[in-house]
C-alpha positions in Angstrom: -1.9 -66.3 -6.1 -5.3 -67.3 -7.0 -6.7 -67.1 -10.4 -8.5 -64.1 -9.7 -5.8 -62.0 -9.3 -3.7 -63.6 -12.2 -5.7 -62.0 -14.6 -6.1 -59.0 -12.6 -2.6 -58.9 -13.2 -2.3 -59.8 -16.7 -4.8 -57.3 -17.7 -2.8 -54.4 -15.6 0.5 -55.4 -17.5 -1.7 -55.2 -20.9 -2.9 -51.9 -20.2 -6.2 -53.0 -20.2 -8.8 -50.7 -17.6 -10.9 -53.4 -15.9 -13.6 -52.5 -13.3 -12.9 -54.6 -9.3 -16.3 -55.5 -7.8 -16.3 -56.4 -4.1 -18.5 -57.9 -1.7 -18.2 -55.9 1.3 -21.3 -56.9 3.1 -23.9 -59.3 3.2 -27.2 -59.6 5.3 -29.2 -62.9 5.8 -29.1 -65.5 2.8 -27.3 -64.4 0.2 -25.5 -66.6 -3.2 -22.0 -65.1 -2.0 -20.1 -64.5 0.8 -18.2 -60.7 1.6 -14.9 -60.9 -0.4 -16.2 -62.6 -3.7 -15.1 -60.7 -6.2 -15.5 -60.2 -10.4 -13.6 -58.2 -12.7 -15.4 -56.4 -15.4 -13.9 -55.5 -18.7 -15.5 -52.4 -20.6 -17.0 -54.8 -23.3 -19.0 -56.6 -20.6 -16.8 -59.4 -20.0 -16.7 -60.5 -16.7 -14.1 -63.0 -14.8 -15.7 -64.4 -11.4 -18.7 -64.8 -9.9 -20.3 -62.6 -7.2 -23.6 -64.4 -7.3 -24.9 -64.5 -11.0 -28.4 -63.5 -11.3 -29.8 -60.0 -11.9 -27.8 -59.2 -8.8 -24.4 -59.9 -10.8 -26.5 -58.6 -13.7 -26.5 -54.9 -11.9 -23.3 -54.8 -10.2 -22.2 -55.3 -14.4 -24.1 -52.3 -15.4 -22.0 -50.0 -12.1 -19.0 -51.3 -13.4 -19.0 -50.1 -16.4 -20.3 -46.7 -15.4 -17.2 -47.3 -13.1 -14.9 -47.7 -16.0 -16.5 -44.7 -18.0 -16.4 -41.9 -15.3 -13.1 -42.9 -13.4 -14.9 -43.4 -9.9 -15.2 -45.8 -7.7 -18.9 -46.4 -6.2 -20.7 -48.7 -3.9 -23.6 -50.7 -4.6 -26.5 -52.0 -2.3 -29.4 -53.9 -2.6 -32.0 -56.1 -1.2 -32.1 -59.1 -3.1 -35.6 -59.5 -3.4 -37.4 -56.3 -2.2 -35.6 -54.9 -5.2 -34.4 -57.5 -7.8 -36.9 -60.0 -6.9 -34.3 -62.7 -6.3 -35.7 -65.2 -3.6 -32.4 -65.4 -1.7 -34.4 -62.7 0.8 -31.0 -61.5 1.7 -29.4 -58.0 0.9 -25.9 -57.5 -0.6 -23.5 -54.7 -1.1 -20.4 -54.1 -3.8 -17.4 -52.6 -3.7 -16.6 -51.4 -7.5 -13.2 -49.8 -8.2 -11.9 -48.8 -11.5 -8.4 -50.2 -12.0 -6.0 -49.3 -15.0 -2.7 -48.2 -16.1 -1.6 -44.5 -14.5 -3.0 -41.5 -16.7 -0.4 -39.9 -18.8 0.7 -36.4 -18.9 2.1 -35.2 -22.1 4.0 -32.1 -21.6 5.2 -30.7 -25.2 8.1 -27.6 -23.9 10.8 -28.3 -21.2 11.2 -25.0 -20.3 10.7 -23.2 -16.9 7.1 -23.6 -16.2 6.9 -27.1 -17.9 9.8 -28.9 -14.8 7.7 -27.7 -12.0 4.6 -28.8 -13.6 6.0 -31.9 -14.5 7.1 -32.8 -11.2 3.7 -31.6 -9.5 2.2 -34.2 -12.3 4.5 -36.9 -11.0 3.1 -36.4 -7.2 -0.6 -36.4 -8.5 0.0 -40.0 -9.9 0.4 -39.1 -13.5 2.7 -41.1 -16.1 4.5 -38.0 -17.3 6.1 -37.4 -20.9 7.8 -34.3 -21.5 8.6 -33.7 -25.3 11.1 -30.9 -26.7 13.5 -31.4 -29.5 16.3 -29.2 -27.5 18.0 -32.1 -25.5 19.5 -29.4 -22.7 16.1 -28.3 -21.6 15.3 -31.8 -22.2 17.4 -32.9 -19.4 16.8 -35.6 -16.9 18.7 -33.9 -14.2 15.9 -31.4 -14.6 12.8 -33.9 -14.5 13.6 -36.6 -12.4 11.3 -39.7 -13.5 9.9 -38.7 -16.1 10.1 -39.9 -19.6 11.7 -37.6 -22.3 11.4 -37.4 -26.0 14.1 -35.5 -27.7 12.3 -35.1 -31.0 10.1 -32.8 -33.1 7.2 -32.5 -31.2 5.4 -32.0 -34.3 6.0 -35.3 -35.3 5.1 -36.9 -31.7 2.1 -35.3 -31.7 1.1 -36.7 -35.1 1.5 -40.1 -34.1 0.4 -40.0 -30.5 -2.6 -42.3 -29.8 -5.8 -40.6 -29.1 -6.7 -41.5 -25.6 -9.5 -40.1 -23.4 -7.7 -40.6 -20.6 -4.7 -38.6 -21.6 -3.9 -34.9 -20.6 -2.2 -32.6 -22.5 -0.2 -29.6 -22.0 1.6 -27.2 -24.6 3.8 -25.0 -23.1 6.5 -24.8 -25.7 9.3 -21.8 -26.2 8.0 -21.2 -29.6 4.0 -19.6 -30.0 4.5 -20.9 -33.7 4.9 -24.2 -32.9 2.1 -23.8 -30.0 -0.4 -23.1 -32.7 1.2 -26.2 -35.0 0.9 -28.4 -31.9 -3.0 -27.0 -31.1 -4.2 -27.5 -34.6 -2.6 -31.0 -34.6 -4.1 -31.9 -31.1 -7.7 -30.3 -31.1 -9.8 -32.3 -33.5 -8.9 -35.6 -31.2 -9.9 -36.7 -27.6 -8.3 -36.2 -24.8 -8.7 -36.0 -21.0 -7.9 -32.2 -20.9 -5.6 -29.7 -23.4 -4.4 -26.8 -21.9 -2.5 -24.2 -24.0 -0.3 -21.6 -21.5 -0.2 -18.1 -23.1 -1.8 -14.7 -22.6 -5.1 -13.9 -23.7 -3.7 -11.7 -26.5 -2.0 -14.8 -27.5 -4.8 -17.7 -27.1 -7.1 -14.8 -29.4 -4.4 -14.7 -31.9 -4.3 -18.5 -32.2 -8.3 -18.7 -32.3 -8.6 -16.4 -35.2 -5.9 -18.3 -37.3 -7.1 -21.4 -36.7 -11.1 -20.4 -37.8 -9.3 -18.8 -41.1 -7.6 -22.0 -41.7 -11.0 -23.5 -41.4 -11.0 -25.0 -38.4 -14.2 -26.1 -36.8 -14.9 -23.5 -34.4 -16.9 -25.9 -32.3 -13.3 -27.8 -31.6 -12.4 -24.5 -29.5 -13.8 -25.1 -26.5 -12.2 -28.3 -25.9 -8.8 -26.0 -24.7 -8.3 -24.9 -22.2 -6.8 -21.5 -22.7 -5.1 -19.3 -21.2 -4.4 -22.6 -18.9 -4.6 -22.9 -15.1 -6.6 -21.4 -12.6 -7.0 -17.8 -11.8 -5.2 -17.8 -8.7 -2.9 -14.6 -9.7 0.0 -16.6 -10.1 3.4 -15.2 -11.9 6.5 -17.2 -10.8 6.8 -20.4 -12.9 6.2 -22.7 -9.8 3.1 -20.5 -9.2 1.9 -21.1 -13.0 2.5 -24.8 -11.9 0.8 -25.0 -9.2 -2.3 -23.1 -11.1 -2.5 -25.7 -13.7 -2.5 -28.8 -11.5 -5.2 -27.3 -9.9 -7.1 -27.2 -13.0 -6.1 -30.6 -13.7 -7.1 -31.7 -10.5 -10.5 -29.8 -11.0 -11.2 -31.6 -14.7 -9.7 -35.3 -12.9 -12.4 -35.2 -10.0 -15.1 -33.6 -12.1 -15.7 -30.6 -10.5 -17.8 -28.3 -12.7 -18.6 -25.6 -9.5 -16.4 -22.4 -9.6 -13.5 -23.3 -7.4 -13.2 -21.2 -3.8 -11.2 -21.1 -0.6 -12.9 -24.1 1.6 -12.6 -21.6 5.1 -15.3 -19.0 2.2 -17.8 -21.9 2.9 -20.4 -21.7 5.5 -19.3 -23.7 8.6 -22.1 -23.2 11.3 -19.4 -23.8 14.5 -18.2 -20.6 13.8 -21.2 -18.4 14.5 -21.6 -14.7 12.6 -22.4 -15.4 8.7 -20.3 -18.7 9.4 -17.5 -18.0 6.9 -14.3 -17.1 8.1 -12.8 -13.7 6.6 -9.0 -14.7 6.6 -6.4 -11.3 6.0 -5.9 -9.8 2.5 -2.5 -9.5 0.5 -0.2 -6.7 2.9 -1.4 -4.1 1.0 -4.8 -4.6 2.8 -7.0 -4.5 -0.3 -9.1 -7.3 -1.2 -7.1 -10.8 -2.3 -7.0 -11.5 -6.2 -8.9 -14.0 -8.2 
């Protein structure tokens, strides 16, 4: 193992999020050869060389965009028409962000939180489920995943902020759904999503703003969780709010719709298919 990837790896086990630049391509002269590669560190640290110059100086500045939105990217440029470099060759960059999994924290073990959990699990996630009652809490009932049998009141206070972190209450108690919101909304995170029925979510709003709660914070929950997609068995509820995860993890800010609603000019007409309703033969739900 080259140096390189030793402290690739030593930043992985560190749970450090470094950014992977890769030459992938190289045209006429260039400083570096395809496969050079530099790790970046959010601070600007770098470890390798892909070529120094404002060329490295660049692929710097991706990575870190890299590191701060979560996607990978490619760069390419002509070294001179563009960077005025006088190697008169032209270069491209892999750049992947690398890190530790992102965590799930799931605070309630009940019905809709072990399908969810496991749906988590298969989307990558580092999932932790907290609930105090240690037979919900059970690990026949969420294979690999971490529990904490403890107040989740007290986990939540000394959980680490982390932007990269998702959230989930979905307790068996709505009062300690509002205790666990009011702890969890003032801080960062990836995504908070609160499960309950309107009725309930309005409830919670109008407490929290009379216990003087910056109304501002509200709109950083998501509530009632998941997507609209009718769902009312637990696995469907599941299967609703990974899709909402899914939506926040890949950035997708467009109203979400079947992919067959979207013009496709093979299939002639208006181009969108018109697949069959629910049995009843009325009009599918949102």
């Amino acid at each position: 193992m080259n140096e390189l990837w030793r402290v690739l790896l030593a930043a992985s086990d560190a749970g450090e999020h470094v950014a992977l630049a890769t030459v992938i391509g190289v045209d006429g002269s260039a400083p570096r050869a395809a496969g050079a590669r530099m790790i970046v560190w959010p601070d600007g640290r770098i470890h390798g060389t892909i070529g120094g110059g404002n060329f490295e100086h660049q692929v710097t500045h991706e990575a870190l965009a890299a590191l701060r939105d979560g996607r990978p990217r490619r760069y390419a440029v002509h070294l001179t028409r563009d960077l005025g470099m006088c190697c008169g060759g032209a270069m491209e960059v892999y750049i992947e962000p690398l890190g530790p999994r992102e965590r799930m924290i799931v605070f309630g073990a009940g019905h809709v939180a072990r399908p969810t959990a496991s749906i988590a699990r298969e989307l990558g996630f580092d999932v932790t489920v907290v609930d105090e009652r240690e037979d919900q809490a059970d690990p026949a009932r969420f294979p690999g995943v971490t529990l904490v049998t403890e107040d989740p009141r007290r986990f939540a206070r000394r959980l680490e902020t982390d932007a990269r972190t998702y959230i989930l209450i979905v307790t068996h108690d709505h009062a300690l759904d509002q205790d666990l919101l009011e702890l969890l909304l003032p801080r960062t995170w990836a995504w908070l999503g609160l499960i309950g029925s309107r009725a309930k979510v309005a409830k919670f709003f109008i407490r929290l703003r009379a216990a003087g709660v910056d109304e501002s914070l509200f709109a950083r929950v998501s509530a009632p969780v998941g997507l609209d997609l009718g769902a009312e068995t637990p696995e469907e509820i599941a299967v609703a709010i990974a899709a909402e995860v899914v939506r926040v993890r890949r950035g997708v800010i467009r109203v979400p719709s079947p992919l067959s609603a979207i013009p496709l000019p093979a299939r002639g007409g208006d181009e969108v298919a018109h697949p069959p309703g629910p049995a009843s033969g009325g009009a599918p739900r949102r």
